[in-house]
ZAKEFI-662917 format. One line per field, with one value per residue: residue number from 1; residue in one letter; chain; x negated, y negated, z negated of N, C-alpha, C in turn. Coordinates in steps of 0.001 Angstrom, whole numbers, plus 500000, padded with zeros to 6 digits. Layout:
<atoms>
k	c(NUM, ...);
r	c(a, ...);
c	c(A, ...);
n_u	c(X, ...);
n_v	c(Y, ...);
n_w	c(Z, ...);
ca_u	c(X, ...);
ca_v	c(Y, ...);
ca_w	c(Z, ...);
c_u	c(X, ...);
c_v	c(Y, ...);
c_w	c(Z, ...);
</atoms>
This chain:
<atoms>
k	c(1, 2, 3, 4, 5, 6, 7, 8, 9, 10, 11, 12, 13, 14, 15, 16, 17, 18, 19, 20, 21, 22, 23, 24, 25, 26, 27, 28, 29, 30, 31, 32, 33, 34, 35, 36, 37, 38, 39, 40, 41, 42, 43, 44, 45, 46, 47, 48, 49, 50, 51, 52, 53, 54, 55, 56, 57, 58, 59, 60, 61, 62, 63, 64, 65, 66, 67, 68, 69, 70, 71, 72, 73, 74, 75, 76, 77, 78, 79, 80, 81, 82, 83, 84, 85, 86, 87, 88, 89, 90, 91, 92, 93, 94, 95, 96, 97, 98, 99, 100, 101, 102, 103, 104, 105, 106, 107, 108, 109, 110, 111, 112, 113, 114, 115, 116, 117, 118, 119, 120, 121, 122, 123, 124, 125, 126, 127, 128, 129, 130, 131, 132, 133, 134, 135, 136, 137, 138, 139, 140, 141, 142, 143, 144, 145, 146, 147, 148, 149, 150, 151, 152, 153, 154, 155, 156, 157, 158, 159, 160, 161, 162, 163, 164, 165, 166, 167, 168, 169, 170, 171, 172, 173, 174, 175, 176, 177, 178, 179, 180, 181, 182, 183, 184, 185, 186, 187, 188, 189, 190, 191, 192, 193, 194, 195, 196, 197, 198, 199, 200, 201, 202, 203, 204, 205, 206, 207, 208, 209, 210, 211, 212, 213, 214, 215, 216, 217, 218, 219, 220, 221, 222, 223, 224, 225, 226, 227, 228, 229, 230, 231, 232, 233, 234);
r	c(x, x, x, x, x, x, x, x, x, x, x, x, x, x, x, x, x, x, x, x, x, x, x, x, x, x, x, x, x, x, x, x, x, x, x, x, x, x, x, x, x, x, x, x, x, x, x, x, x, x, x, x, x, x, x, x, x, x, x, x, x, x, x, x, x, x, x, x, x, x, x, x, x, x, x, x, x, x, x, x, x, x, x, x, x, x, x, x, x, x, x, x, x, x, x, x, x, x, x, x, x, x, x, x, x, x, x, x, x, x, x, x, x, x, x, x, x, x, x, x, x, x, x, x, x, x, x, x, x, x, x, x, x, x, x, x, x, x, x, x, x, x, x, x, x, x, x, x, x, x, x, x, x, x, x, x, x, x, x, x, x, x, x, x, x, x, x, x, x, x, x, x, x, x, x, x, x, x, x, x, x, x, x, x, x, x, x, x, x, x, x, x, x, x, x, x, x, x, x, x, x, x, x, x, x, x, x, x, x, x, x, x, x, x, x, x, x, x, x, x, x, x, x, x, x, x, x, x, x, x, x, x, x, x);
c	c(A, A, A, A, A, A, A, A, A, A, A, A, A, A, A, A, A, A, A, A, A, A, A, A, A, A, A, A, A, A, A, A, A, A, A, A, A, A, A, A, A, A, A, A, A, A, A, A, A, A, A, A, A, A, A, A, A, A, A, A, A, A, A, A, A, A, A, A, A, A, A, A, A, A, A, A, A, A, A, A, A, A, A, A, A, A, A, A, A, A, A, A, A, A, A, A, A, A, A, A, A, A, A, A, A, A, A, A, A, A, A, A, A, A, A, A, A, A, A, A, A, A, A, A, A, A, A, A, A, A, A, A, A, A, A, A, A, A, A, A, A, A, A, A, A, A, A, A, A, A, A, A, A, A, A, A, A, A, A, A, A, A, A, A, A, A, A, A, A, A, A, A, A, A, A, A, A, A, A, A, A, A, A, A, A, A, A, A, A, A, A, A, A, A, A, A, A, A, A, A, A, A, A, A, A, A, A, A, A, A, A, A, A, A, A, A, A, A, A, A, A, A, A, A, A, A, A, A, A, A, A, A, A, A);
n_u	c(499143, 499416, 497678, 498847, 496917, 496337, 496627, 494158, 493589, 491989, 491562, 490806, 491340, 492511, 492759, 494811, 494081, 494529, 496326, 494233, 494372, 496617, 495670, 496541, 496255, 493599, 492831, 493579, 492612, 489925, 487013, 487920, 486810, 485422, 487539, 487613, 485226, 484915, 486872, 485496, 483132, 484007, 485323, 483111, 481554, 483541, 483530, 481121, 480459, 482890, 483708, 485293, 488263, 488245, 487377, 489325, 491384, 490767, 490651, 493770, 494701, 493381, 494813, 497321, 496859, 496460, 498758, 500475, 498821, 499865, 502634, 502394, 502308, 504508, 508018, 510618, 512616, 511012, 509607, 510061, 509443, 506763, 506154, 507817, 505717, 503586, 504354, 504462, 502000, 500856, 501957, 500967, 498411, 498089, 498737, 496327, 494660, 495121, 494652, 496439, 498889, 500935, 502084, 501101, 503228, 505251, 504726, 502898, 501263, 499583, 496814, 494468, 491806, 488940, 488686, 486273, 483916, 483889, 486651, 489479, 490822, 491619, 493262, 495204, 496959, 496231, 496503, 496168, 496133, 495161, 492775, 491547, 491056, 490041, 487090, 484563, 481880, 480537, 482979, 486084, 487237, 488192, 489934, 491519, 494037, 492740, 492705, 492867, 492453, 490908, 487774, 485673, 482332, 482303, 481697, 480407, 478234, 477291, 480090, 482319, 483952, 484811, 486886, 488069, 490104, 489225, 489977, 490405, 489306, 487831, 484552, 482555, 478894, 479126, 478011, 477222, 475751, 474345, 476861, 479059, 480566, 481804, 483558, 485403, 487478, 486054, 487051, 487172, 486253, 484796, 481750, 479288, 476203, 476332, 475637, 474838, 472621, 471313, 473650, 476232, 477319, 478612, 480439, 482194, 484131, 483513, 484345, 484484, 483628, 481985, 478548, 476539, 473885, 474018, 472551, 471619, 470636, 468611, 468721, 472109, 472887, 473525, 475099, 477505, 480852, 481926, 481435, 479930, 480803, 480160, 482778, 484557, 484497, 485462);
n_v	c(501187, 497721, 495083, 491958, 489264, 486833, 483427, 481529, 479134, 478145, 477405, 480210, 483111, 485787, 489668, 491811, 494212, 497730, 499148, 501962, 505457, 507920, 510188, 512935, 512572, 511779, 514328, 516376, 515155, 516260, 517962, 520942, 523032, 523247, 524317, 527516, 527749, 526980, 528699, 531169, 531148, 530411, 533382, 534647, 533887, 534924, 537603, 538599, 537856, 538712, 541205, 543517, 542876, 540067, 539132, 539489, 537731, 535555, 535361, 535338, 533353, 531058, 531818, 530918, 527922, 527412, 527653, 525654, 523934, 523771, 523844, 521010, 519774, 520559, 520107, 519263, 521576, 523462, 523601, 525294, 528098, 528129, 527627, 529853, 531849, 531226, 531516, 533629, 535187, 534267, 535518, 537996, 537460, 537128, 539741, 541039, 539772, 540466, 543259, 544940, 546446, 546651, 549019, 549868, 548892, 550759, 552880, 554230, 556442, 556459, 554897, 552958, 553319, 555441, 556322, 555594, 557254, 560422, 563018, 564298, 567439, 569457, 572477, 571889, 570719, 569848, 567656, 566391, 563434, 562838, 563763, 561979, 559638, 560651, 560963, 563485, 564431, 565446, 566188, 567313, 570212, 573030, 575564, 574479, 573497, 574032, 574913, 575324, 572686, 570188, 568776, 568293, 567584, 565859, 565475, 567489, 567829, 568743, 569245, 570891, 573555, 575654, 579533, 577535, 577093, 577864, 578859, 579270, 576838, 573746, 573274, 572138, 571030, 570187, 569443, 571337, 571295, 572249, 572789, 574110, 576933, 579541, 582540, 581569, 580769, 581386, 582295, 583248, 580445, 577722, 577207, 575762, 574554, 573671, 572726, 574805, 574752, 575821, 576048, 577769, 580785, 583264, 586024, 584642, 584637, 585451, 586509, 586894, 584382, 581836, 581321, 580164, 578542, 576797, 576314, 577839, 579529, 582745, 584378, 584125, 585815, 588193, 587579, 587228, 588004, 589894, 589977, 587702, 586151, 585405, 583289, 581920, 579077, 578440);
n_w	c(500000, 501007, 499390, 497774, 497671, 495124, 493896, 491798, 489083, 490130, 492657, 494069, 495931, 494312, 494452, 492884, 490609, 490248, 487795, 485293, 486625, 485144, 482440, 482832, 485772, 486467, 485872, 487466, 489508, 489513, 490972, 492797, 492453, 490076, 487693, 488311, 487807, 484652, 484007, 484406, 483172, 480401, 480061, 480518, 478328, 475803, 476147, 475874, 473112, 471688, 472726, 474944, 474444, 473654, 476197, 478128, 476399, 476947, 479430, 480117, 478578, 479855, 482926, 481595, 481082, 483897, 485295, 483705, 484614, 487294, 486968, 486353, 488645, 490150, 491485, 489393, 489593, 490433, 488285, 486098, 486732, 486187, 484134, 482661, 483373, 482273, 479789, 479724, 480638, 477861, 475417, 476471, 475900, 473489, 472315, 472707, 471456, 468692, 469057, 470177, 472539, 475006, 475203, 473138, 471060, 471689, 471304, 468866, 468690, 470576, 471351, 473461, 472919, 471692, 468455, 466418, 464652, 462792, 463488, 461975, 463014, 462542, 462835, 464625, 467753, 470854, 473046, 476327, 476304, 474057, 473665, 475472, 473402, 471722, 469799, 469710, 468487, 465542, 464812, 462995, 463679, 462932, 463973, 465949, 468804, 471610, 474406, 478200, 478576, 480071, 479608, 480380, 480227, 477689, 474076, 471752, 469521, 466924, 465996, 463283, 463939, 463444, 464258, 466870, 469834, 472944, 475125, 478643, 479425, 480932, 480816, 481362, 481437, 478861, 475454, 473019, 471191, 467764, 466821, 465087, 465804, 465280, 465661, 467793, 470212, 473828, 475841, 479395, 479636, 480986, 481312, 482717, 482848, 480676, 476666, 474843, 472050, 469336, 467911, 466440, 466669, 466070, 466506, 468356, 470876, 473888, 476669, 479595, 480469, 482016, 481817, 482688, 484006, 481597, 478174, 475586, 472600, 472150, 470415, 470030, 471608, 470513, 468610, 469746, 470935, 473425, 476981, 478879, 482227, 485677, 487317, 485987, 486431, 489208);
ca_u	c(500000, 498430, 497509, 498908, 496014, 496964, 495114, 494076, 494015, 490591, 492330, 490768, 492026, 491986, 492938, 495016, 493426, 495507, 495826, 493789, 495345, 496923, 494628, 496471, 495989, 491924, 491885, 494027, 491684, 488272, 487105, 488949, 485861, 485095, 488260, 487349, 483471, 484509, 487307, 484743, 482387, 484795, 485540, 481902, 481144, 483956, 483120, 479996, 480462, 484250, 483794, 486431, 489225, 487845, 487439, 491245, 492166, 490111, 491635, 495148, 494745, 493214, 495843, 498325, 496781, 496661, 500247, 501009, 498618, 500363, 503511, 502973, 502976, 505521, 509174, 511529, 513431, 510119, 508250, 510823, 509189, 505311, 506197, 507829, 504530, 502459, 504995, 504457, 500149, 500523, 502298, 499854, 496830, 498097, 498807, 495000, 493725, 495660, 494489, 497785, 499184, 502398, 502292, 501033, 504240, 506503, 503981, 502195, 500536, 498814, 495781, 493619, 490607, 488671, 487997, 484841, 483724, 484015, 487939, 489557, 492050, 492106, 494730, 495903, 496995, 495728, 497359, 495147, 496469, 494622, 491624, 490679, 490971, 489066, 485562, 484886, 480910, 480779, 484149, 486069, 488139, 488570, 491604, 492143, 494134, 492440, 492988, 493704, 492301, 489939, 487013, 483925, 481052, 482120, 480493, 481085, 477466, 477476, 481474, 482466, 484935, 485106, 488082, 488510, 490590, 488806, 490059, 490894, 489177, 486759, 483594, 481176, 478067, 479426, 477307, 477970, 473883, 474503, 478299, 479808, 481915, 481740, 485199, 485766, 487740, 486128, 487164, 487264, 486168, 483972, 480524, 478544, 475487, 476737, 474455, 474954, 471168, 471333, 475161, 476612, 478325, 478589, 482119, 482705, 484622, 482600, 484665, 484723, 483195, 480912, 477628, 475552, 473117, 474595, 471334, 472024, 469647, 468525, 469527, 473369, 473729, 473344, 476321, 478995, 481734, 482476, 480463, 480501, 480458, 480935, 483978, 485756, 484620, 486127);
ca_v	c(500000, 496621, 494484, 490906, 488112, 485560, 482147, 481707, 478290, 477078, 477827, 480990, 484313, 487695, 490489, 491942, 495414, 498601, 500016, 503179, 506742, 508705, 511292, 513760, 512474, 512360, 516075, 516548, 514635, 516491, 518861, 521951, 524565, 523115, 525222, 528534, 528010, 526985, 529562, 532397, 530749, 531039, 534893, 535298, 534041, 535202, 539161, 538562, 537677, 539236, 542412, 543472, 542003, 538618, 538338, 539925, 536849, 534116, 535301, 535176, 531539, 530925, 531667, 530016, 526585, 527132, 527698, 525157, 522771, 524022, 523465, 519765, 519368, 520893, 519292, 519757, 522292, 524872, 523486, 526441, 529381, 528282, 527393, 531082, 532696, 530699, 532295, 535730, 535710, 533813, 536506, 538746, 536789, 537511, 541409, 541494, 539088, 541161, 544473, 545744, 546806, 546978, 550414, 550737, 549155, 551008, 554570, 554210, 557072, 556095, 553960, 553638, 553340, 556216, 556009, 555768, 558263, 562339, 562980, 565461, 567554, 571183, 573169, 570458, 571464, 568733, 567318, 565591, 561883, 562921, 564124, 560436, 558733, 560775, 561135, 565267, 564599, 566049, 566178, 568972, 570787, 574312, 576161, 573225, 574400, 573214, 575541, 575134, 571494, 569587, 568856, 568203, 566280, 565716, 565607, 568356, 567929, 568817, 569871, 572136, 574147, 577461, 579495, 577016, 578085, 576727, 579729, 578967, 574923, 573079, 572525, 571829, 569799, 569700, 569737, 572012, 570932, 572198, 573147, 575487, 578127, 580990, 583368, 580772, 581614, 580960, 583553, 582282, 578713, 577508, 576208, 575818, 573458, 573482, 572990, 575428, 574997, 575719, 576199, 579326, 581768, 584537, 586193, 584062, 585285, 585118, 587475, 586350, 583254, 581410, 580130, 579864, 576769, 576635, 576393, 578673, 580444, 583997, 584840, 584183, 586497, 589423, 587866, 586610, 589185, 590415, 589844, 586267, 586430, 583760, 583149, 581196, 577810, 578216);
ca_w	c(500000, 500778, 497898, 498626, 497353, 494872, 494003, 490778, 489093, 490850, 494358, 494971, 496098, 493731, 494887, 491441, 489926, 490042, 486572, 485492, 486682, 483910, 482030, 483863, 487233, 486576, 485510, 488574, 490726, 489754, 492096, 492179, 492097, 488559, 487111, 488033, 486892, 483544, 483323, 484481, 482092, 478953, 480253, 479897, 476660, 474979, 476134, 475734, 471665, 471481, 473638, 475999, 474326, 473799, 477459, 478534, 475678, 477098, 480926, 479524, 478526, 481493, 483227, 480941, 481851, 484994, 485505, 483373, 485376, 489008, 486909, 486015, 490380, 490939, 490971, 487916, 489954, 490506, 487220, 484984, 486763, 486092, 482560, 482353, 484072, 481057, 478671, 479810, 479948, 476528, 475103, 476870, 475366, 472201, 471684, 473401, 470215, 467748, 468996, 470625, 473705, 474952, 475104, 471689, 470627, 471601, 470859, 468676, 468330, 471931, 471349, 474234, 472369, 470969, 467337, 465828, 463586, 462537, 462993, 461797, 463725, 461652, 463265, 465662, 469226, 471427, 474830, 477262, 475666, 472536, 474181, 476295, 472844, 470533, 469442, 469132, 467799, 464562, 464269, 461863, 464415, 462652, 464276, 466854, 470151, 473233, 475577, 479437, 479035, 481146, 478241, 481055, 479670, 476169, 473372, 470999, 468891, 464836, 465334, 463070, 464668, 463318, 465209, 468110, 471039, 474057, 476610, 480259, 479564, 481659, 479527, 482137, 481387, 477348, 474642, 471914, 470126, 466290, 466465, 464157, 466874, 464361, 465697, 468421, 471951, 474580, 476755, 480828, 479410, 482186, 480285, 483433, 482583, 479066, 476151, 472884, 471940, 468332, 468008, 465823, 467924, 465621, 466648, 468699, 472413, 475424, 477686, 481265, 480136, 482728, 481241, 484384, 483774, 480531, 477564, 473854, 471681, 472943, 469199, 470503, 472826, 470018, 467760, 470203, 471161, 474143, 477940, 480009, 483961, 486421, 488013, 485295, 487124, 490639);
c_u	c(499117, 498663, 497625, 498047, 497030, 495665, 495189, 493895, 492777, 490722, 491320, 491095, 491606, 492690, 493847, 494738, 494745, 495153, 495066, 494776, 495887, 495958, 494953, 496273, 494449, 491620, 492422, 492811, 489727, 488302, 487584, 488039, 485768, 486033, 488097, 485493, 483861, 485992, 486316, 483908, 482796, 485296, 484299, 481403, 481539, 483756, 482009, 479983, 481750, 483886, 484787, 487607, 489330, 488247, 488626, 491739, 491837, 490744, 493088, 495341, 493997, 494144, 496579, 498198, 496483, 498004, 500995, 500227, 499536, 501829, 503726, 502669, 503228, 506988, 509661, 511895, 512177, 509396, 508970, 509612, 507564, 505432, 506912, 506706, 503628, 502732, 504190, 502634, 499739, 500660, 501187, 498408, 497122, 498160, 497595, 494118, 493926, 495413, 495453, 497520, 500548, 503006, 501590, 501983, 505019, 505943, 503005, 500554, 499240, 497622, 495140, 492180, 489686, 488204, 486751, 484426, 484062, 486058, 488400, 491135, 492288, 493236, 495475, 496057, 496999, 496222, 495962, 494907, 495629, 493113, 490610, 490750, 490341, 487175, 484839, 482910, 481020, 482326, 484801, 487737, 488705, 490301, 491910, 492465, 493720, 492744, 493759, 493096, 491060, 488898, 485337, 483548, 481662, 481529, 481206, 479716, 477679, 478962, 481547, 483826, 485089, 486186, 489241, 489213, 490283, 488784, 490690, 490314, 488223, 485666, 482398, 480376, 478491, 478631, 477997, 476790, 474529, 475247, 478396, 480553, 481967, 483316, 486104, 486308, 487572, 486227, 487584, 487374, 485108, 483082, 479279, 477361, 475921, 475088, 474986, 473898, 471553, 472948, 475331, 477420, 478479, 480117, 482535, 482919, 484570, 483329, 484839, 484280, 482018, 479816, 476499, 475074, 473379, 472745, 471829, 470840, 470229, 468962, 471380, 473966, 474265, 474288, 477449, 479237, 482202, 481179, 481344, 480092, 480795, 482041, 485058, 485502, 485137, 487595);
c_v	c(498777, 495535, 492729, 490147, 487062, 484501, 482106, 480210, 477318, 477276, 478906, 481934, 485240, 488477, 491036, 493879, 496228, 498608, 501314, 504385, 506820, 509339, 512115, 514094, 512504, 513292, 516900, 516848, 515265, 517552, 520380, 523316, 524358, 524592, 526387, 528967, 528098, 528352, 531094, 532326, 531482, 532748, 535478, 535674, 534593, 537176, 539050, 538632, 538578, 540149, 542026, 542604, 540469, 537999, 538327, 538696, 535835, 534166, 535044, 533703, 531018, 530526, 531460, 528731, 526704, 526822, 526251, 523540, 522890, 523341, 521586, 518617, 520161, 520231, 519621, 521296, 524016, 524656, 524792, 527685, 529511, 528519, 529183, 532033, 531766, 531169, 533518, 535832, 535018, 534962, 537903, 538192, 537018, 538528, 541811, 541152, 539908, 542770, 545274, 545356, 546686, 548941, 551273, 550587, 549822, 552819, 554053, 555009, 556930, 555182, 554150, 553989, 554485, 556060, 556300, 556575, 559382, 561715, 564472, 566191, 569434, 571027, 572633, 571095, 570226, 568545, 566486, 564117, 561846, 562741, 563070, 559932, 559158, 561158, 562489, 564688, 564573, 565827, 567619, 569612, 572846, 574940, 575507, 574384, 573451, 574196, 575042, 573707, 571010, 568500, 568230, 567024, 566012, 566211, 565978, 568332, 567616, 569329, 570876, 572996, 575502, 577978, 578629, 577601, 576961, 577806, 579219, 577394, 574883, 572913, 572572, 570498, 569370, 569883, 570226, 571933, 571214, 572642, 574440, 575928, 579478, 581230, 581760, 581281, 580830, 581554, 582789, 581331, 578776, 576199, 576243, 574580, 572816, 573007, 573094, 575582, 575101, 575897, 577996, 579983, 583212, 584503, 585696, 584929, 584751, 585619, 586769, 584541, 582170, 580327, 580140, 578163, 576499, 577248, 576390, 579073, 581896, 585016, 585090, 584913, 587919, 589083, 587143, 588123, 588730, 589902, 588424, 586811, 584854, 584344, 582588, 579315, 577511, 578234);
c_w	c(500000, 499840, 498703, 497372, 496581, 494121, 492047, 490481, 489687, 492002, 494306, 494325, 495234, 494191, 493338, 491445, 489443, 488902, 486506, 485604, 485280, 483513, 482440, 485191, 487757, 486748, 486776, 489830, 490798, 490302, 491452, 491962, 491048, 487595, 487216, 487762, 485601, 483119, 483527, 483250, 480650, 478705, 479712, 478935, 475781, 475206, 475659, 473790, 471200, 471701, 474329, 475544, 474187, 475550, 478045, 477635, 476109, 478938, 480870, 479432, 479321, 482033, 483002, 481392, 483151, 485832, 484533, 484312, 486825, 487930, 486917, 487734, 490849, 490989, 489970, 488429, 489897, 489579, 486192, 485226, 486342, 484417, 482253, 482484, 482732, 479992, 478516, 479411, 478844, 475623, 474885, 476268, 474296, 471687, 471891, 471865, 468674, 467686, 469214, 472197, 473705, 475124, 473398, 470718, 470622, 471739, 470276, 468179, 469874, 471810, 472557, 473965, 471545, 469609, 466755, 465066, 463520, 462912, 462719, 462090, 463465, 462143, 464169, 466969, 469631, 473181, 475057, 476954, 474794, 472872, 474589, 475016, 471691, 470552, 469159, 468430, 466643, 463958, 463822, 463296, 464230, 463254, 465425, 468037, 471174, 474417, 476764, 479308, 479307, 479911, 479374, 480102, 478495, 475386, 472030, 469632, 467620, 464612, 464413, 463229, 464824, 464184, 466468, 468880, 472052, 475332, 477358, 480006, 480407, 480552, 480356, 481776, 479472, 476601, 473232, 470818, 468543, 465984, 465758, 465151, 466613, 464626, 466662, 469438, 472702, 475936, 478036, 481025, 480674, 481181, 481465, 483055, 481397, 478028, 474244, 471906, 469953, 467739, 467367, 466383, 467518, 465733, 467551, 470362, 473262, 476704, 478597, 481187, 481390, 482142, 482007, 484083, 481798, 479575, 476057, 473513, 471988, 471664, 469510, 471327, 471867, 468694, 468241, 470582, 472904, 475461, 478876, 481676, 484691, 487291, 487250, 485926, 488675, 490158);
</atoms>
């Protein structure tokens, strides 16, 4: 818009001085790569010092002001749905800071997180849910039913797990280093590239067992029960 000149009282012309923007129209007006440096930034730091959830809480509010900046240009009529979308990953920024899920509300026996430390699951029959979230190193698993489940590469070292049932499972590449498996079944477990190095295996049921690659004490072969073969890993 052109600025019309007026005289001032020594006859000459000024030009008269817009006012300054708003403070929102500055933060508007600075360049627009800035916002996703300093929200990557704040993602960084806060994993970085937080862990994972820090950073899922610092992306959340993130994306809260962002939506609430797109909302404040947009008209009245489309500013509802940004301000609902700031609701929702607020929400979401908060069950992250608190150590929830929405799926741990409404189960809570579901964590996704494995817990730290020995646990102890004497006698327990174990689903596959259980399995991604626990910790088996020296953990007390006497009696536990595993059977039939998919076990590769975990870490079974110091368990003590007298009478296990670990027939028909995957246990490729597992370490069994120390374990108690005194009267254990592991009858057509598949322990290919296993490692029972030191592991008690008195009683314990080998039948049709595949331990091909698999590394025990030459003591173990003369107090487990029954004979391993391969063909429990195909």
């Amino acid at each position: 818009m052109a600025q019309t000149p007026t005289s001032s009282a020594a006859g000459e012309q000024v030009l008269p001085v817009d006012p300054p923007p708003p403070q929102g129209d500055q933060a508007r007006a600075l360049p627009i790569w800035i916002w996703p440096a300093l929200a990557i930034t704040l993602v960084a730091v806060c994993g970085e010092f937080l862990g994972t959830r820090g950073s899922l809480a610092a992306l959340g509010f993130c994306l809260v002001g962002g939506f609430v900046l797109m909302g404040r240009a947009l008209n009245p009529r489309e500013r509802g749905f940004a301000v609902a979308l700031a609701v929702v990953f607020a929400g979401l920024a908060t069950l992250v800071i608190h150590g929830s899920s929405a799926r741990d509300l409404f189960d809570p026996g579901t964590a996704d997180k494995k817990p730290a430390g020995p646990v102890d699951l004497r006698g327990k029959t174990l689903t596959a849910d259980v399995v991604k979230r626990t910790e088996f190193r020296g953990a007390l698993l006497a009696g536990a039913q595993l059977g039939g489940l998919d076990l590769r590469h975990e870490n079974f070292a110091g368990a003590s797990a007298q009478g296990i049932t670990l027939s028909r499972t995957r246990l490729d590449g597992v370490s069994f280093r120390g374990a108690d498996l005194r009267g254990a079944d592991l009858r057509d477990a598949c322990l290919r590239g296993g490692d029972l190095t030191g592991a008690d295996l008195f009683g314990a049921r080998v039948d049709r067992a595949d331990l091909s690659g698999a590394e025990y004490d030459e003591a173990a072969e003369k107090t487990w029960r029954g004979k391993p073969s391969e063909g429990a890993c195909r």
